[in-house]
VEXDREN-2710 file (C-alpha; in Angstrom, 1 decimal):
% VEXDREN-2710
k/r/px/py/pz
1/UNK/-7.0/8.3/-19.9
2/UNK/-6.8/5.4/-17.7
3/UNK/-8.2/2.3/-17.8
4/UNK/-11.2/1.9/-15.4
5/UNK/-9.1/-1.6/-14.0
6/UNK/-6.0/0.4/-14.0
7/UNK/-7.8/2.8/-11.6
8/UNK/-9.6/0.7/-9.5
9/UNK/-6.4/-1.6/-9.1
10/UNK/-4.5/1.9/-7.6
11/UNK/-7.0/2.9/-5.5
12/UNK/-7.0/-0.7/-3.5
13/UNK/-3.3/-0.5/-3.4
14/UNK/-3.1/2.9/-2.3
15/UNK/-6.4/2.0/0.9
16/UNK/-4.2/-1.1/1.8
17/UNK/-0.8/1.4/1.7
18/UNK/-2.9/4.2/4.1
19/UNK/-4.4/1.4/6.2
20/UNK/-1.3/-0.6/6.9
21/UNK/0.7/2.9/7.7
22/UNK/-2.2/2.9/10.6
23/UNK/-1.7/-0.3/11.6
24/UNK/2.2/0.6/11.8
25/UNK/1.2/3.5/14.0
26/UNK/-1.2/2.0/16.5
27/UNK/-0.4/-1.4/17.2
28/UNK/3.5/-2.4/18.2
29/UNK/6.4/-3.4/15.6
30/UNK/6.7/-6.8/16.4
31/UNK/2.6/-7.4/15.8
32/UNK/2.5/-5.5/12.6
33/UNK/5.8/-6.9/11.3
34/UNK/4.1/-9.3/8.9
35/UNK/2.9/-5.8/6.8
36/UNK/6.1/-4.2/6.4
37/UNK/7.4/-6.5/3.2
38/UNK/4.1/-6.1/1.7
39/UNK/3.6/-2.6/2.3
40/UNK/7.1/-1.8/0.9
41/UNK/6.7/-3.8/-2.8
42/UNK/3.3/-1.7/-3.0
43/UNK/5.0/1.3/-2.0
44/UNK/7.4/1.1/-5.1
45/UNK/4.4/-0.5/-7.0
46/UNK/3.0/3.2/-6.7
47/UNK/6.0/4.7/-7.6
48/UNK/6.6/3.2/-10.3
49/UNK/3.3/3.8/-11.4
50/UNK/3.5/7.5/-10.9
51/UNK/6.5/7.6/-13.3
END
């Protein structure tokens, strides 16, 4: 079983993931620009922690 930090820690990662694919989709590129670095290291962050 998880740890209850471990969990929560995911869950925020994975809301700021979902919300900044949103963003990506409803505002233009060059606004949401300063996301896409971020959003990519959590993106393997999750990955990695699905492995």
């Amino acid at each position: 079983m998880t740890d209850p930090i471990d969990a929560i820690s995911v869950l925020v990662v994975l809301e700021f993931v979902v919300m900044a694919a949103i963003v990506l989709l409803l505002v233009p590129l060059d606004v949401a620009a300063p996301l896409l670095p971020l959003l990519l290291v959590l993106l393997v962050a999750l990955q990695a922690y699905r492995s």
